[in-house]
Every structure is written in C-alpha cells, then in structure tokens.
C-alpha positions in Angstrom: 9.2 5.9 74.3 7.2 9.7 74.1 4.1 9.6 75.5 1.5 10.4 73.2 -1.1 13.5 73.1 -4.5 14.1 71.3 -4.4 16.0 68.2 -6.2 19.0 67.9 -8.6 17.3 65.2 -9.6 14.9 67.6 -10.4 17.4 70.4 -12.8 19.2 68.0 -14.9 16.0 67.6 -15.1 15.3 71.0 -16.5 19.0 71.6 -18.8 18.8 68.5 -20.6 15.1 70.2 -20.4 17.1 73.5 -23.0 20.4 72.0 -25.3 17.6 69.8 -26.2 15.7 72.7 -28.2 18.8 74.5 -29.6 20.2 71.0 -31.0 16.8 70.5 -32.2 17.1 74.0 -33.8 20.0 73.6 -35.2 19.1 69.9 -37.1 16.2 71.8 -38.4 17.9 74.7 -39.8 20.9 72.0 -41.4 18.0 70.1 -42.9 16.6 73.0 -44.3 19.9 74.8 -46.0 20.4 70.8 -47.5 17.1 71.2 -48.6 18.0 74.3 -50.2 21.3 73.5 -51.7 19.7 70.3 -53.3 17.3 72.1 -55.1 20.0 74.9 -55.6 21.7 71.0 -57.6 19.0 70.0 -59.4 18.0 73.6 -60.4 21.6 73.5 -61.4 20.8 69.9 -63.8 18.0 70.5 -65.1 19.9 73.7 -66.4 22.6 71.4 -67.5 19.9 68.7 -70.0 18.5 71.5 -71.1 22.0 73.1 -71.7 22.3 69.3 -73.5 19.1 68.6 -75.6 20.0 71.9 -76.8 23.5 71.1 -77.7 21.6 67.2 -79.4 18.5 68.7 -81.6 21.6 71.2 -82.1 23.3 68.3 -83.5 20.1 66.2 -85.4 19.8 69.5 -87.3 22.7 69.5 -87.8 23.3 66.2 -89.8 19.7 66.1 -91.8 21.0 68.9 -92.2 24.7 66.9 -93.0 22.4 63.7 -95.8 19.9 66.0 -97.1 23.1 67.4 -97.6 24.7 63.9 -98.8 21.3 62.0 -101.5 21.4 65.3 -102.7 24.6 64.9 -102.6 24.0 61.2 -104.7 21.4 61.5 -107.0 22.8 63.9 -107.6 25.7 61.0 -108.3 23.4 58.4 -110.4 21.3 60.7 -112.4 24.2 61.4 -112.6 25.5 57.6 -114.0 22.0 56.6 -116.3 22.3 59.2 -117.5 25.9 58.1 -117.6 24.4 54.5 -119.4 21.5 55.4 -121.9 24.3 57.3 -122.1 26.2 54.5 -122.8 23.7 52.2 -125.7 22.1 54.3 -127.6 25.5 54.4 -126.6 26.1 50.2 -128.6 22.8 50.1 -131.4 24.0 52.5 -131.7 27.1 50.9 -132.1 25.2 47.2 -134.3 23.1 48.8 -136.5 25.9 50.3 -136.9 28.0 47.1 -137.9 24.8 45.4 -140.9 24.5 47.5 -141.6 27.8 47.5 -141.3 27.8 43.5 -143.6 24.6 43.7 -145.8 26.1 46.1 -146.0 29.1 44.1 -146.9 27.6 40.8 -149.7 25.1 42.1 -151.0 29.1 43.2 -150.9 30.2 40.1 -152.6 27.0 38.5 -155.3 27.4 41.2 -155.9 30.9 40.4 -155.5 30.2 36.7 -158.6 27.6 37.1 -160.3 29.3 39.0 -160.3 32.7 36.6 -161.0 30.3 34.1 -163.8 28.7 36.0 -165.6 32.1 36.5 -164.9 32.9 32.5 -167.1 30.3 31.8 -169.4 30.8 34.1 -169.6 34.4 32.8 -169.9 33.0 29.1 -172.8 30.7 30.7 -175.2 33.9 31.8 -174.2 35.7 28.3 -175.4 33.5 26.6 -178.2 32.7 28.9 -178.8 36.3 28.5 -178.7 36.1 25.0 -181.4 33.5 24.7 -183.8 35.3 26.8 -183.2 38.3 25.2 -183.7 36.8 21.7 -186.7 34.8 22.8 -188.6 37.3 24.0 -187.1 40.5 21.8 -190.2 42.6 21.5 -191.0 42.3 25.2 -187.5 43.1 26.3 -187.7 46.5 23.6 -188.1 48.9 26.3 -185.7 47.5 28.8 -183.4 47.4 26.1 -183.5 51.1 25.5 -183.6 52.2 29.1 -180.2 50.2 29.3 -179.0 52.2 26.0 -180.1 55.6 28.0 -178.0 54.3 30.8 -174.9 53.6 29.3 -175.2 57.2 27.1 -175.6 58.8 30.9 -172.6 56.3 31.8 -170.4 58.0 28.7 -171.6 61.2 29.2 -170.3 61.0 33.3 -166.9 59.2 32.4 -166.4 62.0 29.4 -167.4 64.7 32.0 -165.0 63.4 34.4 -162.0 62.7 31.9 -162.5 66.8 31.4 -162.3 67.5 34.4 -159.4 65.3 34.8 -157.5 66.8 31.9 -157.6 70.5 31.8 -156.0 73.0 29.1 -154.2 75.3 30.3 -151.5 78.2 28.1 -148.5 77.7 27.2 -144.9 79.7 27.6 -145.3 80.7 24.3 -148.8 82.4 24.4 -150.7 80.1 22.8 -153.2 77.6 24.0 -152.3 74.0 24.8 -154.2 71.1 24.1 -155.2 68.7 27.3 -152.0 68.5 30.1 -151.3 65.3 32.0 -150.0 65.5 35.6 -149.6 61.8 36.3 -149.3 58.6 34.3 -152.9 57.7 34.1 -154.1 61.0 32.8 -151.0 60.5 30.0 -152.6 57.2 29.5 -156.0 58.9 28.7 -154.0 61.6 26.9 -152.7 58.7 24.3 -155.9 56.9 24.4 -157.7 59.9 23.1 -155.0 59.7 19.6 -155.0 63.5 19.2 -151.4 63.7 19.2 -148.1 61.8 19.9 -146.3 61.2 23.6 -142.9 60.4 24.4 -142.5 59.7 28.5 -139.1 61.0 29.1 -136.7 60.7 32.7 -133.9 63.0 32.2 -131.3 63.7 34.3 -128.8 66.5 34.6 -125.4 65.8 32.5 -122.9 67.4 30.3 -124.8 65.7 26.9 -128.3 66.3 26.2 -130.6 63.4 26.6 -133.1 62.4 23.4 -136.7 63.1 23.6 -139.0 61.9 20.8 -137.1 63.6 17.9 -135.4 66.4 20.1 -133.0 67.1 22.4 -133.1 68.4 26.3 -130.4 69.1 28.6 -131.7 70.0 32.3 -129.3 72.6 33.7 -130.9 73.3 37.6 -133.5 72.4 39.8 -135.4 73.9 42.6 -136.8 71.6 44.8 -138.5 73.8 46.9 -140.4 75.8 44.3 -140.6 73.2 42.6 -139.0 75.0 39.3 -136.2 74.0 36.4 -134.5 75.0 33.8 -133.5 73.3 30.8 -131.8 73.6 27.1 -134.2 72.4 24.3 -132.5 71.4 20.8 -134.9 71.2 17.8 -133.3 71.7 13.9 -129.7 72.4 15.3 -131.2 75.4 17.3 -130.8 75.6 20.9 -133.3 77.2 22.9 -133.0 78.1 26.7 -136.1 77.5 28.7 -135.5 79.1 32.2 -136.9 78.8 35.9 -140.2 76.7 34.8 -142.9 74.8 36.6 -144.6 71.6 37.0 -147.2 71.0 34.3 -146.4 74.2 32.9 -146.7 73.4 28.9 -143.2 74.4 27.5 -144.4 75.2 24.0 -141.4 75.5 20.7 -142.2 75.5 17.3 -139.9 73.2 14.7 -139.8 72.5 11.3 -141.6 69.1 11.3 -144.8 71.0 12.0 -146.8 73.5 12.1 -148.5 73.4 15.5 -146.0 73.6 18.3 -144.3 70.9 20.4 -145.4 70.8 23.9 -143.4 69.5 26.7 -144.7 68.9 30.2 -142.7 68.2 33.7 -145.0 66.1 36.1 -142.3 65.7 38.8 -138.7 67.5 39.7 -136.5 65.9 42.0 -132.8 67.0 42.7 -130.8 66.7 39.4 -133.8 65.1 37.6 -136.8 65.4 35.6 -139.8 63.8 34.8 -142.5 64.3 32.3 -143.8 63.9 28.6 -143.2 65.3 25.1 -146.8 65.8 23.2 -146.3 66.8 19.0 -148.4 67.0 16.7 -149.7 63.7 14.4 -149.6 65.5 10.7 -145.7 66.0 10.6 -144.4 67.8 7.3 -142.5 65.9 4.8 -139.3 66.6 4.6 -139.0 68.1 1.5 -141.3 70.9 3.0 -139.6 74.2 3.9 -140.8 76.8 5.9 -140.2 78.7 9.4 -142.4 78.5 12.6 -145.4 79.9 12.9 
C-alpha cells in the first residue's frame, strides 16, 4: 500500500483554526479591559455624583440658614413696625382725646363768658331803666342836669371831630389839585368810609406781568424802593395807560376818568419789596354811561 499525505485543502483549515484561536483571544481580552475601564468610568461617575449631591445638600444647608436668618430679621422689622404703629396709634388716640377736652373746656369758656356778658346786659338794662324812671319822675327837677349833660356831650363831639381832623389831614395831590381827607392806616380808612363822602376800595397788589383790579381800574406796580420808601406803578383807566413814577407813601396819586368829574385818588400806606399797600378813594356821583366828555 502508498502511504497517504494531507491534501493541500486540508492544510489550509488547519492554519485557518490555528490564526482564530488568538483573534478570539485577543477579542476577549479587548472586551474585558472595556469592561474594566467602564467600570473605573462609572466608579469615577458615582464619585462625582456624591461630591455633587454633597456640595447641593451644603448648599440646601445654608441657604435654610440664609432663609432663617432673613425670615428673623424679617420678623424682627415687622415686630418693630407694629410696635411703632401700635405707638403711633395710642398717641393719635391721646391726641383726639386731648383736643376734645380742650374743645370742651373751651366751650364751657365761652358759655361762661356768654352768661356772664349777658348777666351784665341786664344788669345794664336794670339802671337804664332805673334811670329812666327817676328821670321821668322827677323831669322838671332833673331840667338843668339834663342840659349840662347835653353841653357835655356837644364838648364830647366837638373834641372827637377836632381829633378826627387832626387825624385826617388833606394834603395835594400829583396832579395839582387838592385832595380830600388821606388815610395812613386802616383805622383812619375806617373813619374815611364812615364819613360817606366818597367810595374806598383797600387794595394789596403785588408786582406781576398782568395788572391787578382796583375798584373799576387797573394797576400794575413796576419797582419798589424800600429804603426811600418810593414806587412806581402803571394805572389803566378807559383803555389809557398812565405811568406814575418814583412816588411816596400817602402821597395822593390823583387821574381823572370818564366816570367822573372829580378825580380818582389813590393812596399807598405801606411798600414792602415787590408789594403794595393802600386804598383807591372815587368820587360817589359817577356819570352815566351814556355821558361823554373828557377830564377836567
């Protein structure tokens, strides 16, 4: 018999099982050196998870103590404001409670001052007419007496009409002419518009842009002096404008209009700084309006 020898298909197998067996090794050994470096992957993982989780949980932490120490202080602040309101609303209550007494207090015044004017009335209506019955009982004794009381209040009227004179002086206006009785103060204005020779408007006009209305004129004050005590001012009367320049206190500033025939006099009492104060004085007989005619 011939010995027998491998064909060369069977040589390749054997060759081909030979190279599988160490690529399958080496397949296995890359699988397990990724499982292995997966699994440091995913201990580094959970290492960082719970660094993580520990920085969040000291976080939390201290933002409860920031949010306890806010809601503390908070509170503090309100407990203080409600303290304040409670504070403030005690005295509010005080404070009503004082004006009350004083507005009681006040008014039982008044009703004891009110009783006792009253109380003196009468008693005052008591010796009039006590008076009166003495006087009418015994009329022809009491003739004289009653005439040297009649001489005494005559010497009375004559004294208080001296004085008023004295008070009130004329003096000339800008314009030349006479002027009737000036005021320098409110109670000789008051006399003034007692006496009913003429009409007053009281007037406090200050400097401006627009003229201010007096009686049934205008005036705009344009400077003051204080220390001479002068002004100057704008008067419009009957759509004329007239300038009245560097005056003085209770100088009569005289302008005729067509609503009269005697002039209008106006009269500064007082000049302060960018003010006036004083009174207008025109004539009572006013012309109709239907009357023409210039100024005298």
């Amino acid at each position: 018999m011939q010995p027998s020898f491998p064909t060369s298909t069977g040589s390749r197998s054997q060759r081909g099982s030979a190279l599988l067996v160490p690529i399958l090794l080496g397949a296995v050994i890359a699988l397990i050196a990724a499982n292995v470096y997966l699994f440091l992957q995913i201990d580094k993982l959970k290492t960082d998870i719970a660094g993580v989780q520990q920085g969040l949980a000291d976080e939390v932490v201290q933002l409860k103590e920031t949010v306890n120490v806010t809601n503390a202080a908070s509170r503090k602040r309100v407990e203080a404001l409600q303290e304040q309101l409670q504070a403030a609303q005690q005295e509010a209550t005080q404070a009503v409670g004082r004006a009350k007494t004083e507005a009681v207090q006040r008014a039982e015044s008044l009703s004891r001052q009110l009783a006792e004017e009253q109380r003196k009335q009468e008693a005052q209506q008591r010796v009039i007419a006590s008076r009166v019955e003495e006087v009418n009982l015994s009329a022809e004794k009491n003739v004289q007496q009653v005439e040297q009381q009649v001489e005494t209040v005559k010497k009375d009227l004559l004294d208080a009409d001296s004085a008023l004179n004295l008070a009130l002086k004329k003096a000339m206006g800008d314009m030349g002419v006479m002027s009737g009785l000036i005021a320098t103060n409110s109670d000789e204005l008051n006399q003034l518009k007692a006496l009913g020779d003429r009409n007053y408007f009281e007037f406090d006009v200050r400097r401006a842009k627009e003229p201010a209305r007096v009686g049934d004129i205008l005036v705009r004050l344009t400077k003051t002096d204080l220390k001479r005590n002068r002004f100057t001012i704008e008067v419009i009367a009957d759509d004329k404008r007239v300038e009245k320049k560097d005056r003085t206190l209770n100088e009569p500033i005289q302008f005729y209009t067509l609503a009269a025939r005697q002039p209008y006099e106006l009269v500064v009492n007082n000049v302060q700084k960018d003010r006036i104060v004083g009174y207008l004085a025109t004539p009572k007989v006013q012309r109709t309006r239907g009357a023409t005619g210039g100024g005298e």
